[in-house]
Residue frames as qw, qx, qy, qz and C-alpha x, y, z in Angstrom:
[[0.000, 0.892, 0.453, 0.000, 0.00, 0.00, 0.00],
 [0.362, 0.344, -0.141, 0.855, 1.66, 3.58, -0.96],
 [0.186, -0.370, -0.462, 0.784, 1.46, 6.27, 1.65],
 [0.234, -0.038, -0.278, -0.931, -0.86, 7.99, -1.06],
 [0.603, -0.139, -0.662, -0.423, -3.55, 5.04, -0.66],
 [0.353, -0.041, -0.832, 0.426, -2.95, 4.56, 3.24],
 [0.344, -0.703, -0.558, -0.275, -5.90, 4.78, 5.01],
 [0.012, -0.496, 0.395, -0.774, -6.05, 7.94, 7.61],
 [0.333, -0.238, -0.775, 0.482, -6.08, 7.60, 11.24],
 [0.270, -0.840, -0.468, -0.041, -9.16, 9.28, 12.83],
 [0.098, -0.668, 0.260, -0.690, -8.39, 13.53, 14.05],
 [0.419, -0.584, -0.633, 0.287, -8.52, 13.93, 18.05],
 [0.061, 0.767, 0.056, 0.637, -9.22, 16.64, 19.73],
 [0.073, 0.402, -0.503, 0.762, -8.18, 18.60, 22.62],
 [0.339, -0.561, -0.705, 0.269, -9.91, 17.60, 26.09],
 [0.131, -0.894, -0.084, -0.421, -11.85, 20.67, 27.90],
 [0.238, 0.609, -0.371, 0.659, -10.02, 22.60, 29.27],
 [0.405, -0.347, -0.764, 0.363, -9.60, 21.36, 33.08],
 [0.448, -0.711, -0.109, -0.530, -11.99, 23.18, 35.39],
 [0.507, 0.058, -0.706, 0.490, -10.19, 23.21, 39.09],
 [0.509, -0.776, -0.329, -0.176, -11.85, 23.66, 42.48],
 [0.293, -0.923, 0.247, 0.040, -8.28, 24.88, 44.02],
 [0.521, 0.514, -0.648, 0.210, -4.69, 23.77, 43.99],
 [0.917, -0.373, 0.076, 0.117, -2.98, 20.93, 46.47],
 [0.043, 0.755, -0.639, -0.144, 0.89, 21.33, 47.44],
 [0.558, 0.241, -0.793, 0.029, 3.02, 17.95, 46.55],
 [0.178, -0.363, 0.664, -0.629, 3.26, 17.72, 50.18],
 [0.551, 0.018, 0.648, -0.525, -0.19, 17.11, 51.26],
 [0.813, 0.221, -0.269, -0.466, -1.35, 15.44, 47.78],
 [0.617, 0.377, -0.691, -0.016, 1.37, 12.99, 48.82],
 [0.373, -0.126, 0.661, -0.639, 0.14, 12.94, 52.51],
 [0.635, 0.167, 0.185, -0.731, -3.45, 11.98, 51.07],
 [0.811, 0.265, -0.355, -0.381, -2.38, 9.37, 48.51],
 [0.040, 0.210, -0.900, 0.380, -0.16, 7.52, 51.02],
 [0.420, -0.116, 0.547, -0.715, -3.39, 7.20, 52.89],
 [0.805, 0.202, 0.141, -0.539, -4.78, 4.96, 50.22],
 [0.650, 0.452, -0.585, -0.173, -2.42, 2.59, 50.18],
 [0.872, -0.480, -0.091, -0.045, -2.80, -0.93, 51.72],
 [0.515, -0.718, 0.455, 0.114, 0.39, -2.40, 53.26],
 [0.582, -0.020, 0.731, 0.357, 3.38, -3.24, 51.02],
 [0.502, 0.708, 0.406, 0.285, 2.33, -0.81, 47.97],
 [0.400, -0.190, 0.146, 0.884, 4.33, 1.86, 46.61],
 [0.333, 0.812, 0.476, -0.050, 3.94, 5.26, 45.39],
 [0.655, 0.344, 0.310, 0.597, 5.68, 6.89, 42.79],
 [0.325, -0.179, -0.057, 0.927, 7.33, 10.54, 42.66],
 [0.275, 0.955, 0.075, -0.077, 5.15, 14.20, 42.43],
 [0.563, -0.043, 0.152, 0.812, 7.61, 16.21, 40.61],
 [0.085, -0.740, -0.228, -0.627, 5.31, 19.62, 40.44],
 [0.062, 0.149, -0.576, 0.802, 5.35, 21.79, 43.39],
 [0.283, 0.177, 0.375, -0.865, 1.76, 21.97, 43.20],
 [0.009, 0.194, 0.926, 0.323, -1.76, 20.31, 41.58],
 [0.557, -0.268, -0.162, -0.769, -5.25, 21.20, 40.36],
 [0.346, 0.117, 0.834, -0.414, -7.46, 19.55, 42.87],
 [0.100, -0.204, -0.660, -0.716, -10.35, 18.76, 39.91],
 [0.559, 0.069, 0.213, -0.798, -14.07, 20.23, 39.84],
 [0.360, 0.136, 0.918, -0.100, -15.90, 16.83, 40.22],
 [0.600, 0.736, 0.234, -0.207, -19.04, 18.15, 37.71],
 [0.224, 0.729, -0.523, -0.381, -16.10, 18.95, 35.20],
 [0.519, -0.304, 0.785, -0.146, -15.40, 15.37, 35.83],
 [0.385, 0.274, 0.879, -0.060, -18.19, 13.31, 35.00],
 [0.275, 0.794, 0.270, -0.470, -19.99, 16.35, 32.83],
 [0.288, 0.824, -0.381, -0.306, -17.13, 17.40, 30.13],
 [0.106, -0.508, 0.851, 0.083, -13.95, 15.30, 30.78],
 [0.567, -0.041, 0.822, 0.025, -15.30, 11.42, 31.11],
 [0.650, 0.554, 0.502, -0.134, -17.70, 11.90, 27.67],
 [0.160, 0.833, -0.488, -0.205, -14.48, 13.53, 26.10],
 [0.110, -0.549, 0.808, 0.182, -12.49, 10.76, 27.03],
 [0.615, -0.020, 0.765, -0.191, -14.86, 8.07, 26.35],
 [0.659, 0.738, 0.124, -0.078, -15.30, 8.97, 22.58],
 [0.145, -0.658, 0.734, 0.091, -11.37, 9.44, 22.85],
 [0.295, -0.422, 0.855, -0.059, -11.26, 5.98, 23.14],
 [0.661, 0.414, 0.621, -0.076, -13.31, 4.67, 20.80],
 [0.496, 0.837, -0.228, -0.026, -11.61, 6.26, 18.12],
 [0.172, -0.626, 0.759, -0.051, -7.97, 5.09, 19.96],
 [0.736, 0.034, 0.599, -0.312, -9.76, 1.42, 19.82],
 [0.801, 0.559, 0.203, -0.071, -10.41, 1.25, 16.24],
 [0.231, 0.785, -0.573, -0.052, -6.95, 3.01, 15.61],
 [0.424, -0.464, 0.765, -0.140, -5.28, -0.13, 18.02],
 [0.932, -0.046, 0.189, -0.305, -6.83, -3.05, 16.52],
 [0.910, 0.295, -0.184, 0.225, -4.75, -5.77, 15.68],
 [0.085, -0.733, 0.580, -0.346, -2.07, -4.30, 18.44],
 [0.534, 0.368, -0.743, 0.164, -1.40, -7.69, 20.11],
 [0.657, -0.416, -0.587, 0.223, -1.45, -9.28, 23.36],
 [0.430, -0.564, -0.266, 0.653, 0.51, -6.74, 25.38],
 [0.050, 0.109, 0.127, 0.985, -0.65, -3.40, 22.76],
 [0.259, -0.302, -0.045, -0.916, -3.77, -1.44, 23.67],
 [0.499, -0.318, -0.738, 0.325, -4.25, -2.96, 27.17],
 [0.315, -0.903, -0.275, -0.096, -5.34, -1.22, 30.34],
 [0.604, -0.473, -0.043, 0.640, -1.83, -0.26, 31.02],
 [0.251, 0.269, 0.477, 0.798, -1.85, 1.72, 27.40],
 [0.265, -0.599, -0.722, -0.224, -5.29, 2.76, 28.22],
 [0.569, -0.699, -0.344, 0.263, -4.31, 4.59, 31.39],
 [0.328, -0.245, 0.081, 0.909, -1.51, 6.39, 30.11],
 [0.037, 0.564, 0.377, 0.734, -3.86, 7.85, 27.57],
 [0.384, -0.813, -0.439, 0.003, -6.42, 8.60, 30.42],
 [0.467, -0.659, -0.175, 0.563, -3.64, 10.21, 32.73],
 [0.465, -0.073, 0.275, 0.839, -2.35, 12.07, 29.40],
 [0.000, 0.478, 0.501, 0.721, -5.41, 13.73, 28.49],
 [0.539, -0.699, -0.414, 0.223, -5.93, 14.42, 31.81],
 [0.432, -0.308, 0.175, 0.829, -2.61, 16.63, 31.53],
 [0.294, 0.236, 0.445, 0.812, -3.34, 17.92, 28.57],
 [0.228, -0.813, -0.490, -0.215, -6.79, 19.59, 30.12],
 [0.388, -0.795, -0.212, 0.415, -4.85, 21.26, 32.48],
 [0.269, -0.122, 0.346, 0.890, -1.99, 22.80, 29.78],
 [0.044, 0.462, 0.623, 0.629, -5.45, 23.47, 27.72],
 [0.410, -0.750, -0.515, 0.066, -7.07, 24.97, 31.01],
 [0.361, 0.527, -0.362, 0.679, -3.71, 26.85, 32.16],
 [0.626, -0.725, 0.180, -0.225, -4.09, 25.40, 35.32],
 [0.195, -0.427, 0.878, -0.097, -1.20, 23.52, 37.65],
 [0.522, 0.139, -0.801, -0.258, -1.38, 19.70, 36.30],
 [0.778, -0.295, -0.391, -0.393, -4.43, 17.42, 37.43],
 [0.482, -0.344, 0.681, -0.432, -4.23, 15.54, 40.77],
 [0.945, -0.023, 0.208, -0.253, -4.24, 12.20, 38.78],
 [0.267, -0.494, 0.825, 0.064, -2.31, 9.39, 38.68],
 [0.698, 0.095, -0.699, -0.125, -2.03, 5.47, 37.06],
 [0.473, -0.513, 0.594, -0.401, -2.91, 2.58, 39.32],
 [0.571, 0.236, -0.732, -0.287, -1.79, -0.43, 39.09],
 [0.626, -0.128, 0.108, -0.762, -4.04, -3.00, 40.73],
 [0.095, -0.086, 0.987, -0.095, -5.03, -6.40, 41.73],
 [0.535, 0.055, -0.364, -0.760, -7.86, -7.30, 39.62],
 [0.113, -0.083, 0.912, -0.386, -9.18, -9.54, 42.35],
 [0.383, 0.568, 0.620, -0.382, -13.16, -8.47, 41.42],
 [0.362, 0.668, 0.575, 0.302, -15.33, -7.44, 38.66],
 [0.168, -0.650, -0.332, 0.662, -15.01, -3.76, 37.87],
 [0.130, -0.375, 0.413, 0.820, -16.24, -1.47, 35.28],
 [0.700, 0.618, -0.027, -0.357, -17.13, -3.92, 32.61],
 [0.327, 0.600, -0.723, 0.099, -13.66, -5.58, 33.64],
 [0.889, -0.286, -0.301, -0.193, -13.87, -9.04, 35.06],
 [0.567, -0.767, 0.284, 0.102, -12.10, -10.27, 37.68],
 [0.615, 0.684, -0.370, -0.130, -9.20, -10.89, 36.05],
 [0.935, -0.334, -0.116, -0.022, -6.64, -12.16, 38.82],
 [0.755, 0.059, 0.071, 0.649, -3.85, -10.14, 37.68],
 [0.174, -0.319, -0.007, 0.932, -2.39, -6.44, 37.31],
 [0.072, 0.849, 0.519, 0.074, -4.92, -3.98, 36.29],
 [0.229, -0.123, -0.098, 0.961, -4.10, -0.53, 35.75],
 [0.002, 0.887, 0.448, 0.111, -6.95, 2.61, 36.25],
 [0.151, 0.476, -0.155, 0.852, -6.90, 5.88, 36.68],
 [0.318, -0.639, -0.537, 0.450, -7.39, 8.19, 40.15],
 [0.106, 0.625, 0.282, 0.721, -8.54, 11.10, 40.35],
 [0.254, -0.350, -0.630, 0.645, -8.35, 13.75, 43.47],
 [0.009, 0.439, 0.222, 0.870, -11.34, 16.18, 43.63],
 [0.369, -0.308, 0.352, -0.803, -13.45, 18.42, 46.04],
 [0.788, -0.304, 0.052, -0.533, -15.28, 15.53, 46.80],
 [0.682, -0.479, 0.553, -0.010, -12.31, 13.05, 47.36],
 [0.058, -0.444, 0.819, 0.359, -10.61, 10.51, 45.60],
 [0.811, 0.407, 0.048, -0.416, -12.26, 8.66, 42.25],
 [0.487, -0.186, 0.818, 0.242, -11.42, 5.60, 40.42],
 [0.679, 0.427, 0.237, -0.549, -12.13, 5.09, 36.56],
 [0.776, -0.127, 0.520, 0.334, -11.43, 2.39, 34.54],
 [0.101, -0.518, 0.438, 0.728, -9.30, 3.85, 31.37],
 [0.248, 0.025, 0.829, 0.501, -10.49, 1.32, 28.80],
 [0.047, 0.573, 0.674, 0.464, -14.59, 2.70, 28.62],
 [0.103, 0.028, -0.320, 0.941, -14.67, 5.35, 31.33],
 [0.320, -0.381, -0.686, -0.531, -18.00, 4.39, 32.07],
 [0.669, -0.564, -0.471, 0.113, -18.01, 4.20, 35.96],
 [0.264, 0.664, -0.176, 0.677, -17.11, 6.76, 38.26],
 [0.608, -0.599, -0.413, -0.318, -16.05, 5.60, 41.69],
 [0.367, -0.826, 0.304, -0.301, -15.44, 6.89, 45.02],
 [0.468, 0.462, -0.741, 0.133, -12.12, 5.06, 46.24],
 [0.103, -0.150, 0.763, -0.621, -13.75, 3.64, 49.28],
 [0.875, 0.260, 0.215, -0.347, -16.71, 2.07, 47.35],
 [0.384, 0.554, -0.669, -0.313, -13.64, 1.04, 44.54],
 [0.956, -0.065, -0.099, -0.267, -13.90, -2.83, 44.52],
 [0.872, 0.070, -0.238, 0.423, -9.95, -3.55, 44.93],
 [0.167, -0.910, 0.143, -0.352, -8.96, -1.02, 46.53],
 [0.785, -0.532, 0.300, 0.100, -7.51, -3.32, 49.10],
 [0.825, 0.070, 0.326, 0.455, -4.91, -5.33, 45.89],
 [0.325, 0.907, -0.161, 0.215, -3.58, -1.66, 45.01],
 [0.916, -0.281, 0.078, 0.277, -0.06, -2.12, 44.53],
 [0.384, 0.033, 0.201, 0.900, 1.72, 0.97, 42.81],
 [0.261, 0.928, 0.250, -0.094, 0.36, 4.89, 42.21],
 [0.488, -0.153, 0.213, 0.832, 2.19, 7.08, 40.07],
 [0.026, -0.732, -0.240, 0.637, 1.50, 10.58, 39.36],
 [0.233, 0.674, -0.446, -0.540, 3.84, 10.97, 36.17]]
């Protein structure tokens, strides 16, 4: 096939522009996400001095129906990617990257979210239990800390309703 005849890869567009309910120093964001880790998990470097704390209606209102049409365009792009291409680990970076990018598109300090990687001990999402690493995304806003799974961003849930919560086993910020 010549590069004249190759078929084009779907446009994306920018996410909205993040909407923040205040800022969090490294400090306490790394005070807070310590707290949500069982015993024997790690958590991975802030390297900002500061973070939007996100506006939960921005959330679930703008952002998730951005990203979930995101990914269904990122889907069709991936097919035929392989065993270990457009997994939930792929998935998640997008999530945490378009998460970034709202805030550079917002000109606020960069999101209060992170990758988790997960024991996939239960059902969650629309993901079965799987029995093995899992990676989602977190999310810290005025109303606390959220969990959504990257591949359909369909569920939005408080991290103390999250179903594994307990088999988290790595956050990372960057």
């Amino acid at each position: 096939m010549s590069a004249k005849s190759a078929p084009k890869a779907p446009q994306m567009s920018y996410p909205p522009a993040l909407e923040q309910s205040g800022t969090i120093k490294a400090e306490e964001l790394l005070l807070s996400a310590q707290k949500l880790l069982p015993k024997g998990a790690f958590l991975g470097p802030l390297l900002d001095a500061k973070y939007s704390v996100i506006k939960h209606e921005w959330l679930v209102q703008k952002f998730m129906p951005f990203y979930r049409e995101a990914v269904e365009n990122l889907k069709d792009v991936a097919k035929g990617g392989g065993e270990e291409g457009a997994d939930c680990d792929d998935f998640c970076i997008f999530l945490r990257q378009m998460a970034g990018l709202a805030g550079i598109v917002g000109h606020t300090a960069g999101p209060a979210a992170a990758q988790v990687v997960v024991f996939q001990g239960k059902a969650f999402s629309g993901v079965g239990r799987t029995r093995e690493r899992h990676a989602i995304g977190l999310f810290l806003t005025e109303r606390g800390w959220y969990v959504l799974e990257p591949q359909n961003a369909t569920e939005l849930v408080a991290i103390g309703d999250y179903a594994n919560r307990n088999g988290i086993q790595y956050i990372t910020f960057h």
